[in-house]
Each structure stands twice: as structure tokens, then as C-alpha cells.
C-alpha positions as CSV (number, residue, x, y, z in Angstrom):
1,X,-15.0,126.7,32.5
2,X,-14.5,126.7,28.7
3,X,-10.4,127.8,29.2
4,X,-9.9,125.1,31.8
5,X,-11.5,122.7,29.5
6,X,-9.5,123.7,26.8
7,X,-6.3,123.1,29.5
8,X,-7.5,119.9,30.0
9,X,-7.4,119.1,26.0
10,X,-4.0,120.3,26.2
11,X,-3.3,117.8,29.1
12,X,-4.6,115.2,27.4
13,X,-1.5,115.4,24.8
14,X,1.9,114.7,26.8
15,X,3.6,116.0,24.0
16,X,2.3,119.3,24.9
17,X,4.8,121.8,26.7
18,X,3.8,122.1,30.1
19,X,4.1,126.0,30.5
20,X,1.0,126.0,28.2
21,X,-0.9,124.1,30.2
22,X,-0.2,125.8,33.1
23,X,-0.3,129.2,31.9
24,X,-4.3,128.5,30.9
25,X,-5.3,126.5,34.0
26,X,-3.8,129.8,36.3
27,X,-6.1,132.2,34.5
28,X,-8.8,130.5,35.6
29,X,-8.4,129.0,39.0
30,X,-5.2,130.8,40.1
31,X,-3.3,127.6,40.4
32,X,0.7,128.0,40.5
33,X,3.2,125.8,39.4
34,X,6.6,126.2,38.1
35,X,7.5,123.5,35.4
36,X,11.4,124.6,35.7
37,X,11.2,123.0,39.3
38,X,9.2,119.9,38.5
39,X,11.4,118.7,35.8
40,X,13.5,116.6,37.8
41,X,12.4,113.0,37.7
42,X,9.9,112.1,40.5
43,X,11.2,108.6,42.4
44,X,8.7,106.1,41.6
45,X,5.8,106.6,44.2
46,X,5.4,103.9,46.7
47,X,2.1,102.3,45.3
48,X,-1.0,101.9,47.7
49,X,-2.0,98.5,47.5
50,X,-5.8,97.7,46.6
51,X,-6.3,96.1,49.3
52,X,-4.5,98.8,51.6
53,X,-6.8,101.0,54.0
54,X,-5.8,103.9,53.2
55,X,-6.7,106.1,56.2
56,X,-5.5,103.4,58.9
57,X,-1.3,103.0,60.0
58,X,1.2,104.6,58.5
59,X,4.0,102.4,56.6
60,X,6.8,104.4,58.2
61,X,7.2,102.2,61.3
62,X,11.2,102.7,61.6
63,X,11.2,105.9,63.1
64,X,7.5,105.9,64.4
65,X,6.5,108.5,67.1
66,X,4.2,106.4,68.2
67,X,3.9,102.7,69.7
68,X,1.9,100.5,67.4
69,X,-1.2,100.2,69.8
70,X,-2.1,103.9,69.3
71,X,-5.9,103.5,69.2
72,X,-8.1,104.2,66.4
73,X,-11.7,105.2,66.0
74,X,-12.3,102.5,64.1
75,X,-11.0,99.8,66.5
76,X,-12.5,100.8,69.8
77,X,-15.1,103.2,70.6
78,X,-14.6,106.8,72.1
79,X,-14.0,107.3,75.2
80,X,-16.0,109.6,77.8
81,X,-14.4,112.8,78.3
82,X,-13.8,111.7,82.5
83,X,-11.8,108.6,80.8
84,X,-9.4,110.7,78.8
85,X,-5.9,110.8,80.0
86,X,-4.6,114.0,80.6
87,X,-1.1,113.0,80.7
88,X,0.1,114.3,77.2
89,X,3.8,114.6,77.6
90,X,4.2,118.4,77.0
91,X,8.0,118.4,75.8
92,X,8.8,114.7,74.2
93,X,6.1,114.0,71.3
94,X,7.6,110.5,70.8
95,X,6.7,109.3,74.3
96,X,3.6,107.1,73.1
97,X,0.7,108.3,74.1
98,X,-1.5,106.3,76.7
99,X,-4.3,104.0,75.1
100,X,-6.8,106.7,76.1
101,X,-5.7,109.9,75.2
102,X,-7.3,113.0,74.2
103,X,-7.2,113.4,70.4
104,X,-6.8,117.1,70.4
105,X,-4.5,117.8,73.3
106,X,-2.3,115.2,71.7
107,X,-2.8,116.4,68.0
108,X,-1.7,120.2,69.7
109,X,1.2,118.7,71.4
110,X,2.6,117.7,68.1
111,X,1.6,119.9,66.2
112,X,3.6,122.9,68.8
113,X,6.9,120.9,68.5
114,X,6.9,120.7,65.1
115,X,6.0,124.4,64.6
116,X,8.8,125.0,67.3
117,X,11.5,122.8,65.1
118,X,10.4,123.8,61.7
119,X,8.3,127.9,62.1
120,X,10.0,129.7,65.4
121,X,12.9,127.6,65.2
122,X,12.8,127.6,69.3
123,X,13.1,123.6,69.7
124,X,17.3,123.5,68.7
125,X,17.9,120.4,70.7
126,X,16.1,117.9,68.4
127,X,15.2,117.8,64.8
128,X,11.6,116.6,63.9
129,X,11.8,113.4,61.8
130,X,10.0,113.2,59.1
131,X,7.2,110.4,60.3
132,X,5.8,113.0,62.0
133,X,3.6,114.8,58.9
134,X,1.9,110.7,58.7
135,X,1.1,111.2,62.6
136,X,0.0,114.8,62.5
137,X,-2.3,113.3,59.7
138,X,-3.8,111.2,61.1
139,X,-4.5,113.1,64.5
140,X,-5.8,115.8,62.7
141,X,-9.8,115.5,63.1
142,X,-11.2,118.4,60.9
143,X,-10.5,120.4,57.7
144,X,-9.2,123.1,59.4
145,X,-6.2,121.3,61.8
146,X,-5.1,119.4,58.7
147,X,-4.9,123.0,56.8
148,X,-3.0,124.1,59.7
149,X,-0.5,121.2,58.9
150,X,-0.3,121.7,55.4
151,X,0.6,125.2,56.4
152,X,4.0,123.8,57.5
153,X,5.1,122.7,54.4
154,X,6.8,125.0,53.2
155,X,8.8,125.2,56.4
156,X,9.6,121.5,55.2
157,X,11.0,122.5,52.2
158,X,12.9,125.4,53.3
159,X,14.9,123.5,55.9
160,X,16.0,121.3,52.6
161,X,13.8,118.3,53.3
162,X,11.7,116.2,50.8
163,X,8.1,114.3,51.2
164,X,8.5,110.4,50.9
165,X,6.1,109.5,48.0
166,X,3.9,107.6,51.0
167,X,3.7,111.2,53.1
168,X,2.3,113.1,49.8
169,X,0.1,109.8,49.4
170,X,-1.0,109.7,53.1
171,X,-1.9,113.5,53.1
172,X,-4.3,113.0,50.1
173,X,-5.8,110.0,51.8
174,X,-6.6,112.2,54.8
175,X,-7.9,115.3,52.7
176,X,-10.6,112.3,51.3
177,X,-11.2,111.1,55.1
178,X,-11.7,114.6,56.1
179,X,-13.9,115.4,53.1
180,X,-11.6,118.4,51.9
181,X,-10.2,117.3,48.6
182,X,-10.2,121.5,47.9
183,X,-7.2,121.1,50.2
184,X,-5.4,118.8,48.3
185,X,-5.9,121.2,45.3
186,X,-4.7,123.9,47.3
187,X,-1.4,122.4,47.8
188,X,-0.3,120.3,44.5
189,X,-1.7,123.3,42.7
190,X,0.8,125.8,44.2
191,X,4.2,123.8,44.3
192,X,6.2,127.2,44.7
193,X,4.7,127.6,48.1
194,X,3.9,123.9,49.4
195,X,6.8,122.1,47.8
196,X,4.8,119.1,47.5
197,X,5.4,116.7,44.5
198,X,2.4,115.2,43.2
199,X,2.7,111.4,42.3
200,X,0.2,109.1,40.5
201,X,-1.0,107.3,43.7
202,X,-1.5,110.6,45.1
203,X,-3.5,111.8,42.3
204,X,-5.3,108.9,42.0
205,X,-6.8,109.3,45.1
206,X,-7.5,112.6,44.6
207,X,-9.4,112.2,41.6
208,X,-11.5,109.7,43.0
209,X,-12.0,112.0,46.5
210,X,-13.5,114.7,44.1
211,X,-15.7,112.8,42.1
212,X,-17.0,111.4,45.9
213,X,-17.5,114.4,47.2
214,X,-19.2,116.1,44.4
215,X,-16.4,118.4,43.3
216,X,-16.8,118.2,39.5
217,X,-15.3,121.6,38.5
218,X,-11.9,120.9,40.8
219,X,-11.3,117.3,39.3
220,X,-11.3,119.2,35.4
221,X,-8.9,121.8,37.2
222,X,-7.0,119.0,38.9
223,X,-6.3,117.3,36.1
224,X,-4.6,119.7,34.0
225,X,-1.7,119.0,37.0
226,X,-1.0,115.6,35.3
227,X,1.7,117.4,32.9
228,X,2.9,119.9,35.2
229,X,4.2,117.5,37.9
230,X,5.5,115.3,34.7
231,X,3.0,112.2,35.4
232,X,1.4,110.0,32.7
233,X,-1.3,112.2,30.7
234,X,-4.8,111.7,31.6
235,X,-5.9,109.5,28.7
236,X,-3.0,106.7,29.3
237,X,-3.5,106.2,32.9
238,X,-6.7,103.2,32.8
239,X,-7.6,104.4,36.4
240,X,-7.1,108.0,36.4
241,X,-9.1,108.0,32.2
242,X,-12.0,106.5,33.5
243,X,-12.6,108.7,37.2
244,X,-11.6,111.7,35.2
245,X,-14.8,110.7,32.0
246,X,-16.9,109.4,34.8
247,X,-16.8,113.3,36.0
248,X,-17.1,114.7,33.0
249,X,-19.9,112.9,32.5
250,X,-21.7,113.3,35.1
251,X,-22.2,117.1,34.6
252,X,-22.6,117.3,31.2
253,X,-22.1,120.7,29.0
254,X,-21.3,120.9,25.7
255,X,-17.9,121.7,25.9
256,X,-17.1,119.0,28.8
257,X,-19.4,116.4,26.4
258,X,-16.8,117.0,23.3
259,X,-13.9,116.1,26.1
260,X,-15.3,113.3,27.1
261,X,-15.9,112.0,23.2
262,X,-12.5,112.4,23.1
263,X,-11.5,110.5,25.6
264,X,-13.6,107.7,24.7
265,X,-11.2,105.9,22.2
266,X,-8.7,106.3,24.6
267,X,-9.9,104.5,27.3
268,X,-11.2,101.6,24.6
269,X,-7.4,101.8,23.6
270,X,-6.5,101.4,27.6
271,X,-8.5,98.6,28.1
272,X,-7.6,96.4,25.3
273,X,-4.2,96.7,26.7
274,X,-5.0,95.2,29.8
275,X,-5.6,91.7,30.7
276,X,-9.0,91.7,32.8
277,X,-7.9,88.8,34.5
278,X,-5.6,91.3,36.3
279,X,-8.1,93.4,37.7
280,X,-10.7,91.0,38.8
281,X,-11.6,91.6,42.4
282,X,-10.8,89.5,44.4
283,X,-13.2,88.9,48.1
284,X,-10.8,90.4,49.9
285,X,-10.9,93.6,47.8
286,X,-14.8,93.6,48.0
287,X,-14.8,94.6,51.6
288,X,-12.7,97.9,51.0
289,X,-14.8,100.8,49.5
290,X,-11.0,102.7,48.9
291,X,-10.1,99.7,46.8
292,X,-8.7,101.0,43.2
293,X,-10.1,98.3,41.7
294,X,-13.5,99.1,43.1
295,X,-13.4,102.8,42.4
296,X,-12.5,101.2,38.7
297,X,-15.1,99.4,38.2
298,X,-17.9,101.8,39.2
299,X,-16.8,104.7,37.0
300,X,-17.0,102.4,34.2
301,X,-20.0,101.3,35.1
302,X,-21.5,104.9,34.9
303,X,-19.2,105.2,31.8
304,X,-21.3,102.2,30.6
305,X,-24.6,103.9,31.5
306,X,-24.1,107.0,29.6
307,X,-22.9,105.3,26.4
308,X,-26.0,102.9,26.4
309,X,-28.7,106.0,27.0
310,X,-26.8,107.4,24.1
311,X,-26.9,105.1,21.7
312,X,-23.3,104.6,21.1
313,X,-21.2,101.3,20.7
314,X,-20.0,99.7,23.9
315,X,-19.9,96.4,23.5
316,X,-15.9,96.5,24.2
317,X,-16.2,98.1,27.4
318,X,-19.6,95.5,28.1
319,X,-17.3,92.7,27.3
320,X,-14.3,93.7,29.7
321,X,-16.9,94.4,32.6
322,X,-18.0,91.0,32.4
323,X,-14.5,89.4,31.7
324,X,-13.1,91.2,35.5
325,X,-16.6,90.6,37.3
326,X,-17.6,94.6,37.2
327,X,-20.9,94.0,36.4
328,X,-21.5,91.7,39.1
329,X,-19.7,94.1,42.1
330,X,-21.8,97.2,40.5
331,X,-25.0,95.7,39.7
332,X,-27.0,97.0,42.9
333,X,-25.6,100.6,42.1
């Protein structure tokens, strides 16, 4: 704990050669990265919007496998199992499937041609586009089928083919949905193998997946990836400061107590930077839970908490809250 700490302090300083980073953060939790293949600039990731749910369509409608009515748990209940079509096309995935389908048989269906095109290269006819990884996603039900995707990846990379920014964004989403941000770790923390670049939407999310799920010791781990994948550190990042002090909070040791005094000024910096008028939510926001905005404004309420119980000067961050509305959207937490 105390050396990935001290990775994280590193991290905190862009100025900081990545290798050392790195080199401190692998002794700890095993977590490989090579710097040499991360230097090239990232394109800029395509932002999720606040108001975006992030679990529901994919964006990549031009080449979608799918018809646009493909049916959603959320939309429309289950069907019984004597309701389920069984008529999964076996040998063409981007036949839609019927608005009754079984999840499973379809998410295997895929998930075979892809391995064909991409693993035992016996699929030579077509190539698999790359919409597919946003479909297998979504179909994928449990921990261990999306592991199986992610398992792919490096098949991806090896056949000379790159992740849009909204794939790396949409597999994130799906390791929150699915309750496995230790997934997501997995695969941005070993870039040799997975080939996966890490953007700030990404990681965003991913911060905020492990604080919800309890996974304090991964987001301290996770964020010493901030300077190996050549994002903003830590500290400048308003969104990413305040998830990653809300953690370090919330398990308090001495050593992750001196972080998070650090980190303090910065984030009193961050916000007198920005206009609160630009984050209010809005009504619309209110009613998604994976809002940014929201997720903002409930670390910083638990930021708030901590700094009254101990006696230290807040009135800064007491004054934003009630400039964007926080206090209001948080005050039955």
C-alpha cells in the first residue's frame, strides 16, 4: 500500500517521467505498461455526454450489426424461455436478431465469428468490423463472458487494428454495468497484452465504477495509469481530483490521509477555475444516476463532510456547492 501510494504522489506531478511511475505501481500490483508505446498522442476521446446512458445503444450506428429495435432489458421485460426464438442465424451475425431472441445463444453466435476472424483465423471470407466489440458488450451478461471478450483484444491489435475512443469508453461502461471494474484494471493496466489505450472518458468512468463498487485499493492503483497512458495528472482533472480524494478518504490511513492533504489545494485551485454555472444540473441530468455531473457533486459532498468533521476551512468548496445546486441534489445522501 505505502509504494503505490508513493506511485500515486509521483502521478500527481505530470512532470514526473512516466517509467518511474510505472516501475513502482508494478512492484506492487503487477501492472504492465510500456511508456515507449504510449507516447504517441491519443486522438481526443469522443466525450460521453452527461446526459448519455451510458450502458444503453452504441453510437456506432454506420456499420451496426444490429437493427435499431434490438431489445433491451430495460425497455421490455424478459421473455419466458418457451417465447425465445431459436432462430439465431448460425453463419451471418449481422442478420438482426428477432425481437425475442435468446441473449446467450446470440451473445455465443457472435462471439464464435469473431473468434473465427480474429483467433483460428477459419472465417477468410469476411472481416469482422469493428462495431462488433460495442455489440459483444452489450450482449455479454456476466463478468466472465465479458472477460472472455476482452481476451480478444489482443487478437485486435495484432491483426493492426485500433479501438475507437467510444469502444475503450463503452467497454468501461460495461465493466461498471457488470460490476467488474477489476476487469477494467486488468486490461488498461497491461497495454503490452490488451492494446487498449486508456482515455479520460474511459477513466473517468472507471474511477467512479470503483469507488461504487467498493474497490478502494484498485482506484489508488488505477490512478497511477493517468501518466502512463499520457492523460491529465490526477490533481488537474476537476472530475477525476475529486472521485480519486473522495476514495482516499473514505478509507483513511495515515499515509492515504497525507495524499489526500495534498490534494486538497488542488482541487480548491480546480474549482476556482471553473464557472459553477457550468456544472449546474440541469432536470434532465437529475434522472441519470451515470451523470458526471452527479457523480461530481456527491464526492464533493463527502469531500465536504470530511473537512467539516475535521475542522478544516471549506468555505470555498461550501460556496461552489451552493453556487451549482450540489447541496440541494445531495442533501438526502
Amino acid at each position: 500500500m505505502s509504494s503505490v501510494l508513493a506511485g500515486l504522489q509521483r502521478a500527481l506531478h505530470p512532470s514526473l517521467p512516466a517509467r518511474v511511475v510505472f516501475q513502482r505501481t508494478w512492484q506492487v500490483r503487477a501492472i504492465h505498461a510500456t511508456p515507449a508505446a504510449l507516447k504517441k498522442k491519443q486522438q481526443s476521446s469522443e466525450s460521453v455526454s452527461d446526459a448519455d446512458d451510458l450502458f444503453g445503444q452504441s453510437a456506432e450506428h454506420s456499420d451496426s450489426l444490429f437493427s435499431d429495435h434490438e431489445p433491451t432489458s430495460s425497455k421490455r421485460p424478459a421473455p419466458q424461455a418457451s417465447q425465445l426464438s431459436q432462430d439465431i442465424p448460425p453463419h451471418n451475425p449481422s442478420v438482426p436478431a428477432s425481437r425475442q431472441y435468446d441473449r446467450n445463444a446470440r451473445f455465443e453466435e457472435l462471439y464464435q465469428f469473431a473468434r473465427a476472424c480474429l483467433v483460428t483465423k477459419t472465417e477468410t471470407k469476411r472481416q469482422v468490423r469493428s462495431s462488433i466489440w460495442n455489440h459483444l458488450f452489450q450482449l455479454a451478461s456476466t463478468p466472465e463472458q465479458l472477460d472472455r471478450v476482452a481476451e480478444m483484444f489482443p487478437k485486435w491489435r495484432d491483426a493492426h487494428r485500433t479501438f475507437r475512443p467510444s469502444t475503450v469508453v463503452a467497454f468501461a461502461a460495461r465493466c461498471h454495468a457488470l460490476r467488474c471494474p477489476g476487469l477494467a484494471l486488468k486490461v488498461f493496466g497491461n497495454h503490452p497484452k490488451y492494446g487498449v489505450d486508456l482515455n479520460l472518458d474511459a477513466a473517468q468512468l472507471v474511477l467512479h465504477s470503483m469507488h461504487r463498487w467498493r474497490r478502494h485499493q484498485d482506484i489508488i492503483t488505477f490512478a497511477t495509469l493517468f501518466s502512463i497512458y499520457g492523460l491529465p495528472s490526477v490533481s488537474s482533472d476537476l472530475l477525476s481530483n475529486a472521485l480519486l480524494l473522495k476514495a482516499l478518504l473514505g478509507k483513511p490511513t495515515d499515509e492515504s490521509t497525507a495524499v489526500a492533504n495534498a490534494m486538497v489545494p488542488s482541487l480548491q485551485r480546480l474549482l476556482e477555475k471553473t464557472d459553477p454555472q457550468t456544472m449546474v444540473v440541469e432536470p434532465r441530468d437529475r434522472r441519470l444516476s451515470n451523470s458526471k455531473k452527479t457523480w461530481l457533486a456527491f464526492a464533493l459532498k463527502r469531500i465536504e463532510n470530511v473537512l467539516q468533521s475535521q475542522g478544516i476551512e471549506h468555505g470555498w468548496l461550501a460556496r461552489w456547492m451552493d453556487v451549482t445546486g450540489y447541496h440541494t441534489i445531495t442533501a438526502s445522501a
